[in-house]
BAFI-3210 file (N, C-alpha, C; in Angstrom, 3 decimals, decimal comma, padded with zeros to 6 digits):
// residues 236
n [1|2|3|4|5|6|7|8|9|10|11|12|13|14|15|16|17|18|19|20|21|22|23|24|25|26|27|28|29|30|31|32|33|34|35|36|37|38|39|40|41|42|43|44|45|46|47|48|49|50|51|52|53|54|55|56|57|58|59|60|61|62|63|64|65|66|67|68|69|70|71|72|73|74|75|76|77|78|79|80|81|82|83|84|85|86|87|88|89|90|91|92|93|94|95|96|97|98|99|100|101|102|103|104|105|106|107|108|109|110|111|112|113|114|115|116|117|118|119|120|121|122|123|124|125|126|127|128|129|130|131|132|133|134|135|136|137|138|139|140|141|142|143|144|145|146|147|148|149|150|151|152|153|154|155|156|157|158|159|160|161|162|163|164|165|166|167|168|169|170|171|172|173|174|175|176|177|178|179|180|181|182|183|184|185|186|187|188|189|190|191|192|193|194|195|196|197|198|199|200|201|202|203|204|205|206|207|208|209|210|211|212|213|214|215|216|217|218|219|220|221|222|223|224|225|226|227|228|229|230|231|232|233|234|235|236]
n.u [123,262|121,017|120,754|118,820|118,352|120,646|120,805|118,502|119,043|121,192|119,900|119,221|121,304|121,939|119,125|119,647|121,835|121,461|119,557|118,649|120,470|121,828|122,614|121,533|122,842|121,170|119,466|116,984|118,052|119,601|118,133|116,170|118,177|118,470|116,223|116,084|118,711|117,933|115,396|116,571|118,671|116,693|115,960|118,334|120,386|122,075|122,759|123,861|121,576|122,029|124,529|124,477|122,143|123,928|125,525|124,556|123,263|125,346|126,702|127,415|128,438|130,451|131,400|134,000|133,557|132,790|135,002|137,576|138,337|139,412|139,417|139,513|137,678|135,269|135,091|136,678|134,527|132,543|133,122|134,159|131,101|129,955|131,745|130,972|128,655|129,596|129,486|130,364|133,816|134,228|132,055|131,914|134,513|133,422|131,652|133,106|134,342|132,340|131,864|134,422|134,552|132,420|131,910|131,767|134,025|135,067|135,163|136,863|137,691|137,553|135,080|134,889|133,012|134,086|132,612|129,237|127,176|127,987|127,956|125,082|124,312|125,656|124,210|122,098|122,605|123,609|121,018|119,885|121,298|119,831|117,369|114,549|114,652|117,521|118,324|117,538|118,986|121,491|121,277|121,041|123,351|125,055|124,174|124,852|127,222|127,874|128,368|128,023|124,735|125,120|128,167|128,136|130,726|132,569|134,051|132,902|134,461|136,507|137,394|140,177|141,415|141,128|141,770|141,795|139,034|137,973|138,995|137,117|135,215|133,223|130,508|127,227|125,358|127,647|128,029|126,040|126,908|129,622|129,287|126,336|125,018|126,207|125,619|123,919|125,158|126,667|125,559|125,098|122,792|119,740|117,740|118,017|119,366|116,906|115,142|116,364|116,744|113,908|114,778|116,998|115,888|114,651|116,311|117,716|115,517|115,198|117,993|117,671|115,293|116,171|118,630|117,542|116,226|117,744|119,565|117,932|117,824|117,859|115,845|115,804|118,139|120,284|119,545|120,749|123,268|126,367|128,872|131,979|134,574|137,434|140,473|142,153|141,166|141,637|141,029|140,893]
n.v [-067,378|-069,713|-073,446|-074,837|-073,781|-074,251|-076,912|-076,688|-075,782|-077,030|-079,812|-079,084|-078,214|-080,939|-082,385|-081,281|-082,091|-084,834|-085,848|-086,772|-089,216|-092,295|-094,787|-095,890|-094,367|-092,006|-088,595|-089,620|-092,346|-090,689|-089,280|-090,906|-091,863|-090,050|-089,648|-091,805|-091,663|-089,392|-090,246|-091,874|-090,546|-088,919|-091,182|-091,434|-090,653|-088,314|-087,324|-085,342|-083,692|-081,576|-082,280|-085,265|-084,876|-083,494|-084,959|-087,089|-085,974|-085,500|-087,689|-089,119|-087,044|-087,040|-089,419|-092,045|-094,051|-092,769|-091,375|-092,271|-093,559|-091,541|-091,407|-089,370|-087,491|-086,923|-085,757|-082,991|-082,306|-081,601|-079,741|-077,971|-077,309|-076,700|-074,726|-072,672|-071,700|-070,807|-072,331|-073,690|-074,720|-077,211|-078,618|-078,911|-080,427|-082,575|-083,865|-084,391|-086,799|-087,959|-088,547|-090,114|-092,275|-094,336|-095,954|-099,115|-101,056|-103,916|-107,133|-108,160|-105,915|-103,747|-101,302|-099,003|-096,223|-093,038|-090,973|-090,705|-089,835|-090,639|-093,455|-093,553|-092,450|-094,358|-096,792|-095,817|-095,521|-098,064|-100,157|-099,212|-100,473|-103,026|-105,587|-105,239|-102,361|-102,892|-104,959|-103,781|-101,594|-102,608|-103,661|-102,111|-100,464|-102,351|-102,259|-099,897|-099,871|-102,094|-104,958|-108,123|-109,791|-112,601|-115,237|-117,686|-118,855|-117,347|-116,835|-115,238|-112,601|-112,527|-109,526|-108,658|-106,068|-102,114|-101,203|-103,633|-104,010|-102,054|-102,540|-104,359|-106,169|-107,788|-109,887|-108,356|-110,136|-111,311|-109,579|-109,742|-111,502|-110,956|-108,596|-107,165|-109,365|-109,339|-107,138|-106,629|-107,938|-105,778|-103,716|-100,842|-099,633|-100,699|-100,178|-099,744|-102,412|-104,513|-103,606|-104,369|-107,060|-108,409|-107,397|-108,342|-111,080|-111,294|-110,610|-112,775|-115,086|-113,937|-114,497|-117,098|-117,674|-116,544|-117,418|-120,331|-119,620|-118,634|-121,571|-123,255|-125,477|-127,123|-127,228|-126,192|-126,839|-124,907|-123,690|-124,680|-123,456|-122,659|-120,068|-120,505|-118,150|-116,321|-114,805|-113,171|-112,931|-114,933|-118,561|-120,956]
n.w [-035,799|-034,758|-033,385|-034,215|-036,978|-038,145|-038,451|-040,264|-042,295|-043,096|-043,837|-045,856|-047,639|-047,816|-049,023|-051,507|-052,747|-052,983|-053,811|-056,500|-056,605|-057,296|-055,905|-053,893|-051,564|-051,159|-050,950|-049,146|-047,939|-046,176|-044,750|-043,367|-041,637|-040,344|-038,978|-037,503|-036,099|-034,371|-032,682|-031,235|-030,169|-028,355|-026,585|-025,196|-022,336|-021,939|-024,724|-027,264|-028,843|-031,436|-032,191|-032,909|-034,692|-036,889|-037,167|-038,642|-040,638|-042,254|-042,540|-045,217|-047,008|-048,248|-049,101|-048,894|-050,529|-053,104|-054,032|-054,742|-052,570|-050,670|-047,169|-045,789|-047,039|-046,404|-044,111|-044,339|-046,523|-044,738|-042,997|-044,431|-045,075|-042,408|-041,174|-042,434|-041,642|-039,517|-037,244|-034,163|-033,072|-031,214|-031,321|-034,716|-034,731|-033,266|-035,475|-037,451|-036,130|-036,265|-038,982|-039,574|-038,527|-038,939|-041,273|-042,047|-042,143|-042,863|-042,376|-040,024|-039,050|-035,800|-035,800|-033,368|-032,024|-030,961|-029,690|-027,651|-029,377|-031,702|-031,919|-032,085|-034,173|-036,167|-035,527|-036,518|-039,173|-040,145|-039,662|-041,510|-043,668|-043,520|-043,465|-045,354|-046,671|-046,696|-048,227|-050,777|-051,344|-051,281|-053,686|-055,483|-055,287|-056,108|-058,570|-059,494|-059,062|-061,582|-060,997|-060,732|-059,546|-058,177|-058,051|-057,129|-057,440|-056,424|-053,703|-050,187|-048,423|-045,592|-044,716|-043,615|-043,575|-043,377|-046,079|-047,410|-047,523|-049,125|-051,792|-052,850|-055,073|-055,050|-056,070|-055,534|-053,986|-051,897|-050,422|-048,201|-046,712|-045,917|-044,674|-043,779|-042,630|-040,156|-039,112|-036,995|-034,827|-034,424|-033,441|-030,924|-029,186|-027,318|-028,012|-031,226|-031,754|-030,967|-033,371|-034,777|-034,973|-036,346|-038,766|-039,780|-040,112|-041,369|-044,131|-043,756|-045,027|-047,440|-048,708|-048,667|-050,126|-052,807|-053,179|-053,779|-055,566|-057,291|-057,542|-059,806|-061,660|-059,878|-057,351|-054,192|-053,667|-053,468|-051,217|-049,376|-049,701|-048,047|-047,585|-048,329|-046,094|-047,150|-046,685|-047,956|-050,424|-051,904|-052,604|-049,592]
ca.u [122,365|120,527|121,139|117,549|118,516|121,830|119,950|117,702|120,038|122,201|119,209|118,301|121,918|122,200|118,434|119,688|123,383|121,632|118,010|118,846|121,778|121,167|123,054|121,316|123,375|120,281|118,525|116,070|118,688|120,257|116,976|115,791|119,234|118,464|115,127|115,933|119,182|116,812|114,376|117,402|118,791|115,940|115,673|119,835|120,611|123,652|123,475|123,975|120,986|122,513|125,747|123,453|121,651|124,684|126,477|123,659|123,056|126,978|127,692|127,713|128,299|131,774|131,678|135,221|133,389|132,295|135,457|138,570|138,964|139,562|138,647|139,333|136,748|133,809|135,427|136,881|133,393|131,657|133,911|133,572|130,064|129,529|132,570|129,967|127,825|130,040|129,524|131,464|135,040|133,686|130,835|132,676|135,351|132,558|130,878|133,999|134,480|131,139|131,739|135,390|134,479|131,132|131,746|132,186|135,904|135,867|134,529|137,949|138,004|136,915|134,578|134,025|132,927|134,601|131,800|128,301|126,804|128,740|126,700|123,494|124,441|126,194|122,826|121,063|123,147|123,253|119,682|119,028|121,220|119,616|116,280|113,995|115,456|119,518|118,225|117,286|120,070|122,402|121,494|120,989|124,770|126,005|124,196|125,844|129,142|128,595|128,716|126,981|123,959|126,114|128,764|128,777|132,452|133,511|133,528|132,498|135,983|136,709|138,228|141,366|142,201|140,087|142,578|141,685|137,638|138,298|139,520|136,753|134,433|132,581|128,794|126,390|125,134|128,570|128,202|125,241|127,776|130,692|129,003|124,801|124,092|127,168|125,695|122,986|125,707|127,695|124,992|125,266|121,792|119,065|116,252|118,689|118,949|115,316|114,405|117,261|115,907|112,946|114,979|117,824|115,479|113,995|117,287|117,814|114,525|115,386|118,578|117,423|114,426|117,015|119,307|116,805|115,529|119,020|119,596|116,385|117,473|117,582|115,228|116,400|120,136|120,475|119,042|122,367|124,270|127,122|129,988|133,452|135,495|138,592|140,759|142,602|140,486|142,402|140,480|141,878]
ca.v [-068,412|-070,696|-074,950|-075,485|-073,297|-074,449|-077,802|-076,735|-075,196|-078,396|-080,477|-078,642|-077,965|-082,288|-082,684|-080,421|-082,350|-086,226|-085,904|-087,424|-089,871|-093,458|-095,824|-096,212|-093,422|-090,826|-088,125|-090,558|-092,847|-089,677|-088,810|-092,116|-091,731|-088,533|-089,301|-092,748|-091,092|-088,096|-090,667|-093,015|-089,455|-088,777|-091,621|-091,811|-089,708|-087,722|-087,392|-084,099|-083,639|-081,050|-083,198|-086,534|-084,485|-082,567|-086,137|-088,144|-085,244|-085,313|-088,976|-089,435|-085,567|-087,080|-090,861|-092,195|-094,905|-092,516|-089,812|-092,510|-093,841|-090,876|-091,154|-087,452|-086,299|-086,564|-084,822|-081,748|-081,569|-081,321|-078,862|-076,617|-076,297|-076,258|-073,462|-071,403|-071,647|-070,485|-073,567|-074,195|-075,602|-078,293|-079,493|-079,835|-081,605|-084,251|-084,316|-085,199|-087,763|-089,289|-089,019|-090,127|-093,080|-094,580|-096,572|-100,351|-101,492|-105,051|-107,887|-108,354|-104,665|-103,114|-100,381|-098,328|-094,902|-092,079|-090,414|-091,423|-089,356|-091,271|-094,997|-093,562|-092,550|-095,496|-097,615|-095,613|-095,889|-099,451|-099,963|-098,672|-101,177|-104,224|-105,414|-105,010|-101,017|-103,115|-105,507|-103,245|-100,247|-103,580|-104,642|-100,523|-100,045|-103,570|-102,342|-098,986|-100,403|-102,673|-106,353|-109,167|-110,218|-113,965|-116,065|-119,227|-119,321|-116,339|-116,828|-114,219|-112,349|-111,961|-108,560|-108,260|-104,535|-101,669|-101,197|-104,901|-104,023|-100,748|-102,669|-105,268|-106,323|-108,695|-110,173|-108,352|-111,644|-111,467|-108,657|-110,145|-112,828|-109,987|-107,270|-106,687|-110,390|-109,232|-105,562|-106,817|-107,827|-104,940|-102,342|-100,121|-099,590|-101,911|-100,005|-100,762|-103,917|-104,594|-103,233|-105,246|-108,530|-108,544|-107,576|-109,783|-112,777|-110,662|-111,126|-114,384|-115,082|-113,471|-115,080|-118,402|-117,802|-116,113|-119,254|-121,338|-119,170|-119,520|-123,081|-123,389|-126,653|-128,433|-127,004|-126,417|-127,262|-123,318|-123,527|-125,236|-122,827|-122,551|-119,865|-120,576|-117,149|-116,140|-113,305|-112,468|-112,907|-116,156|-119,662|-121,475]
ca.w [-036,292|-033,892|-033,518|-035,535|-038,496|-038,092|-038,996|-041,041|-043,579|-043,563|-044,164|-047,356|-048,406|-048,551|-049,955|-052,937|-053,123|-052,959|-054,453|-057,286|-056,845|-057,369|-055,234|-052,520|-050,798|-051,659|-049,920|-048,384|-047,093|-045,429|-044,307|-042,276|-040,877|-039,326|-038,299|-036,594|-035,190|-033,473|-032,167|-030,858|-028,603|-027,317|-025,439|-025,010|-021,734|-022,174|-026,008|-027,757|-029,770|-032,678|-032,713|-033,955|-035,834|-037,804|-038,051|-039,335|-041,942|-043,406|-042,798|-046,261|-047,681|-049,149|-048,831|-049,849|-052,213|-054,241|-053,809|-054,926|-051,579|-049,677|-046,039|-045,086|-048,005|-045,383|-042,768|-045,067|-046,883|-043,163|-041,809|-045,232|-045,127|-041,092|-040,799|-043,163|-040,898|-037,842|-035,973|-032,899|-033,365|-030,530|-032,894|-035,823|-034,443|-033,103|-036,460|-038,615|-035,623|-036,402|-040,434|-040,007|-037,871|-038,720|-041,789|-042,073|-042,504|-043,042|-041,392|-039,191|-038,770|-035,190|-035,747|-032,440|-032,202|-029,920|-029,128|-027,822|-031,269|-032,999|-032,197|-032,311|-036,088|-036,373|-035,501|-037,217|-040,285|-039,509|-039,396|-042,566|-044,058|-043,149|-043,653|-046,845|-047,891|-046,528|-049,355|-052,103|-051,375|-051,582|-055,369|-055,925|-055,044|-056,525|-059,993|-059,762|-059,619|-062,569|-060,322|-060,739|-058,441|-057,775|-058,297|-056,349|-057,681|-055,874|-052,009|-049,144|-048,327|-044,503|-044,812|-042,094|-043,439|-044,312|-047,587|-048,633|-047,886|-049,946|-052,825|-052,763|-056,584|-055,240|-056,522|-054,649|-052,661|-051,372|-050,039|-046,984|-046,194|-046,217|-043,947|-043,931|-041,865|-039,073|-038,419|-035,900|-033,761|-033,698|-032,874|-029,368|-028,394|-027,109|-029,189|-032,311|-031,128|-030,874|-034,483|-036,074|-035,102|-036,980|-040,316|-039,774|-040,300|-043,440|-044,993|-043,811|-045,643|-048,838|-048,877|-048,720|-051,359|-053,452|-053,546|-054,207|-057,207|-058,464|-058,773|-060,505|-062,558|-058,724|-056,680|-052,576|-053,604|-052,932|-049,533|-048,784|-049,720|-047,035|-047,785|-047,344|-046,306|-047,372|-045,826|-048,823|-051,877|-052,999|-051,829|-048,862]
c.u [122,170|120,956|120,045|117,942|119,603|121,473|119,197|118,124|120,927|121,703|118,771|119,615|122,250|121,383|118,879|120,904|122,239|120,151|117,951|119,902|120,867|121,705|122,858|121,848|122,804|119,820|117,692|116,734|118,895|118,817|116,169|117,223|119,126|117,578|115,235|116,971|118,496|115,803|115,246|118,437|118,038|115,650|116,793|119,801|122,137|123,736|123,101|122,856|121,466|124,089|125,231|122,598|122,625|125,334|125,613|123,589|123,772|127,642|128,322|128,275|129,531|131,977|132,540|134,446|133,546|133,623|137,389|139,611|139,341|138,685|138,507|138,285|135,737|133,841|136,335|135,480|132,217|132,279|133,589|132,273|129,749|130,422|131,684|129,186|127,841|129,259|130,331|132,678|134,752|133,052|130,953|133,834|134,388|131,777|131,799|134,268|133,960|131,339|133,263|135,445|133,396|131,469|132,014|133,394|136,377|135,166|135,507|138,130|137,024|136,304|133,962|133,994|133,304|133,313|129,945|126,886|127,047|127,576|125,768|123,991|124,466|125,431|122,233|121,061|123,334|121,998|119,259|120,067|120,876|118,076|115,513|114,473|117,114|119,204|118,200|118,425|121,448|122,637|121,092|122,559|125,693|125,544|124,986|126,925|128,997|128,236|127,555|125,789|124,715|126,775|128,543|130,473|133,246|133,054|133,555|134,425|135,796|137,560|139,090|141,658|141,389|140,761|141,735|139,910|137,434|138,171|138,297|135,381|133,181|130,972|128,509|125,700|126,030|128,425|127,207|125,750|129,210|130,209|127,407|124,493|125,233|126,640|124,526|123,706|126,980|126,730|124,937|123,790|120,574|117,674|116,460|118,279|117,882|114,957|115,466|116,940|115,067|113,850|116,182|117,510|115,138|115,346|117,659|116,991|114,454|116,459|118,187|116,709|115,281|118,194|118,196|116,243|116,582|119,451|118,523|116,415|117,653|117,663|115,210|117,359|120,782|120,560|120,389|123,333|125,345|128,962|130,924|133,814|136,715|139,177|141,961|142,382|140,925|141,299|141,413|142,120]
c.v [-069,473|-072,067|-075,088|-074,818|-073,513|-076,055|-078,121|-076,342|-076,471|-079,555|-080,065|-078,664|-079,976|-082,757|-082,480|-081,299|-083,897|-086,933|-086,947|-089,036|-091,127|-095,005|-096,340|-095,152|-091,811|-090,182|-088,824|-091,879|-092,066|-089,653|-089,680|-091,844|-091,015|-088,999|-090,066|-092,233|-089,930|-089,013|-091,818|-092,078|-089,257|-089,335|-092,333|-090,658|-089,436|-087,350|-086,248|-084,064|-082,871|-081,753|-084,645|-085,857|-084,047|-084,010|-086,857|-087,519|-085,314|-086,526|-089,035|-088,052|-085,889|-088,496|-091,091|-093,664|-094,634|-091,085|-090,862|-093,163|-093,219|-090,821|-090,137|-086,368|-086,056|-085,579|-083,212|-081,431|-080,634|-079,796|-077,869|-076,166|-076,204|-075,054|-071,891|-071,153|-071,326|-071,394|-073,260|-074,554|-077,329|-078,975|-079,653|-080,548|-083,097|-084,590|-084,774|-086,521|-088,957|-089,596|-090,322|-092,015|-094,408|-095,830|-098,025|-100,718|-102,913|-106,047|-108,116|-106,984|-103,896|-101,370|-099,054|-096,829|-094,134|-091,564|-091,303|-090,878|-089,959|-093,255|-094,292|-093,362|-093,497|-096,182|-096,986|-096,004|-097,480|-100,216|-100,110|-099,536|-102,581|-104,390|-105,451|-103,407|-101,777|-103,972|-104,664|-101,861|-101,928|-103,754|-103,075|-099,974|-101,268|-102,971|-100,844|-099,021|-101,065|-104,188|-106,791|-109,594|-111,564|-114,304|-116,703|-119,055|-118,746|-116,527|-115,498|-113,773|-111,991|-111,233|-108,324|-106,500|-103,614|-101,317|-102,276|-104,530|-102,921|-101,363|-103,782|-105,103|-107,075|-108,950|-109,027|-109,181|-111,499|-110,801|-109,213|-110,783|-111,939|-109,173|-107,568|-108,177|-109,997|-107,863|-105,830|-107,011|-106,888|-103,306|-101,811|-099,969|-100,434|-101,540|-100,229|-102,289|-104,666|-104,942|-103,999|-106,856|-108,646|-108,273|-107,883|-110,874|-112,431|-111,104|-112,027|-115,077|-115,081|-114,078|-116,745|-118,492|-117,361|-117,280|-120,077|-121,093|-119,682|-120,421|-123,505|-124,987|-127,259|-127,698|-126,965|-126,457|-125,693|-123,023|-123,936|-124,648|-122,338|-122,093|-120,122|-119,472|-117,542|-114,927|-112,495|-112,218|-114,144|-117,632|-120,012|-122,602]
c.w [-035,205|-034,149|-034,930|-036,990|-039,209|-039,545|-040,027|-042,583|-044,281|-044,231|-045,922|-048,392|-048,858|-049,279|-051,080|-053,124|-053,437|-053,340|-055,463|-057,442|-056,573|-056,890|-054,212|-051,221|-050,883|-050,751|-048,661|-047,337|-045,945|-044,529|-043,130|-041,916|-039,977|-038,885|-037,128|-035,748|-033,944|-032,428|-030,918|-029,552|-028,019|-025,952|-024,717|-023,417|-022,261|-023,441|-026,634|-029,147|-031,462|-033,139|-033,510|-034,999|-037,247|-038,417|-038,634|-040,736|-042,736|-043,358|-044,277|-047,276|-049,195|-048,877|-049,929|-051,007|-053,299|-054,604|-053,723|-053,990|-050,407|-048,354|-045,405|-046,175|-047,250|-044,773|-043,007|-045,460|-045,488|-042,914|-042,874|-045,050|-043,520|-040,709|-041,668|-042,803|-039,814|-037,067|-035,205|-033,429|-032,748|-031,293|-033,948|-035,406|-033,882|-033,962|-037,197|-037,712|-036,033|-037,935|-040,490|-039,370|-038,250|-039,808|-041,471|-042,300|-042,712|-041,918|-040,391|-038,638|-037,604|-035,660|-034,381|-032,332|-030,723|-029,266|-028,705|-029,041|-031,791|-032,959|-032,059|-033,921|-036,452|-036,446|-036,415|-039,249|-041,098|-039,494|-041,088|-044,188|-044,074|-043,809|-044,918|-047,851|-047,748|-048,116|-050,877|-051,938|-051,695|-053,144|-056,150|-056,105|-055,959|-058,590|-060,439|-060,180|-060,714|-062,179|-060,338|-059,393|-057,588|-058,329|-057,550|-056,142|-057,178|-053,871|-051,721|-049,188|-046,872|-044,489|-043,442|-041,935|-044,271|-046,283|-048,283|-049,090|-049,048|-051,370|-053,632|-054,356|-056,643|-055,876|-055,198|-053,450|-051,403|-050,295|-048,165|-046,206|-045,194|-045,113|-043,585|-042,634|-040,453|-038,298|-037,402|-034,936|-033,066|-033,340|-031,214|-028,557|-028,025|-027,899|-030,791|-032,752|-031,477|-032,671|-035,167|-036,090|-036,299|-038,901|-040,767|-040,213|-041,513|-044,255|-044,805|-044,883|-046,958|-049,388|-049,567|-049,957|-052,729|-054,371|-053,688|-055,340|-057,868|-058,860|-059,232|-061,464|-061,138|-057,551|-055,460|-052,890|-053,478|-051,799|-048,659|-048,712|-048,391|-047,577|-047,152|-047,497|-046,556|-046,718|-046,781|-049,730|-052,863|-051,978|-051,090|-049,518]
res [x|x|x|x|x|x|x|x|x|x|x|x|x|x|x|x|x|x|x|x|x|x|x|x|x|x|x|x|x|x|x|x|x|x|x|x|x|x|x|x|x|x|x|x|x|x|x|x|x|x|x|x|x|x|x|x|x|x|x|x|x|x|x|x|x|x|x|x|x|x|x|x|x|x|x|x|x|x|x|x|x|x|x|x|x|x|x|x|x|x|x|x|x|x|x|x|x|x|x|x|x|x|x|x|x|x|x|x|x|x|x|x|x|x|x|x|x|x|x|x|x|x|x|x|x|x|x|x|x|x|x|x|x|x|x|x|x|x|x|x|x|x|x|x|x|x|x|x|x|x|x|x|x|x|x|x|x|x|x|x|x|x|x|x|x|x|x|x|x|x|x|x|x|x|x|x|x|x|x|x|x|x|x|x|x|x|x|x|x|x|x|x|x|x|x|x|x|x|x|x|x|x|x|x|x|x|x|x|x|x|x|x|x|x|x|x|x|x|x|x|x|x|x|x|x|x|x|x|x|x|x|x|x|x|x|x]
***
């Protein structure tokens, strides 16, 4: 079996797994993942086109959110269905890299990727939470879980350990303060880069109008809003 069919098989076996699912972690997420990863090697020298492609496709195949916490569910589900596929040993070991690696861990928590597959995913993945879809996959995932759009009463949490980010309930809001307004400055490439500007300020934007909807009995007193973190979940 060739790289493209290799591809093309993997692409259809995650449409059919994530068509439906409703957290923001859907087909179509997956899908701008792949495309912006593909468009983000091209103009990478050095970067293994069917390795960005295979990891962009299975970032999520077994995401421990949704799998009890487990961080080795990605990188077992990968390896089952790419070993059915007689892959390489090489190329699945750099695709569980990129699944095993890629996620967020905490605002205190270095994220860097082994491979150079691994940040183009990573941006790309990256990317696709920010912005006007980072906004609406945000309050798509916060209503999944259950959690409120705000508290005021609950501060931002500066996560030190991916355990504590693991464990974390917070409002949705929280969550921009928490992670989504920090991922512009941890992206690797300068065409990243570039495209995260522009929807960095979008959620700046939305933020602001957002707080200001919410205190609605005094009008701007939102706009002020200025979280205090915490790094354990208790106020300082």
């Amino acid at each position: 079996m060739d790289s493209q069919e290799i591809i093309a098989r993997t692409a259809e076996f995650v449409r059919q797994k994530f068509l439906h699912e409703g957290s923001g972690h859907d087909w179509e997420h997956i899908r701008r993942v792949w495309q912006v990863a593909r468009q983000l090697a091209v103009s990478t020298p050095g970067a293994d086109m069917v390795v960005t492609e295979l990891g962009a496709l299975l970032h999520d195949v077994a995401d421990w959110k949704f799998h009890g916490g487990d961080e080795e569910a990605g990188p077992r589900a990968a390896r089952e269905w790419l070993s059915g596929l007689a892959v390489e040993e090489a190329v699945m070991q750099r695709v569980e890299a990129i699944i095993r690696e890629i996620s967020f861990k905490g605002l205190g928590v270095p994220t860097p990727m082994s491979t150079l597959e691994g940040e183009l995913v990573q941006d790309a993945d990256r990317l696709d939470a920010i912005g006007a879809i980072g906004v609406a996959r945000a309050f798509a995932y916060g209503g999944h879980k259950g959690r409120p759009l705000h508290d005021p009463a609950v501060p931002p949490v500066a996560h030190e350990s991916f355990a504590s980010y693991k464990q974390n309930v917070a409002p949705t809001i929280n969550h921009f303060y928490e992670k989504l307004l920090h991922l512009r400055e941890r992206l690797h490439t300068p065409a990243a880069r570039a495209v995260a500007e522009e929807r960095h300020r979008f959620m700046e934007i939305f933020l602001a109008q957002f707080l200001r909807e919410w205190s609605s009995e005094d009008v701007g007193a939102g706009a002020d809003y200025q979280p205090t973190f915490t790094t354990t979940g208790e106020a300082k």
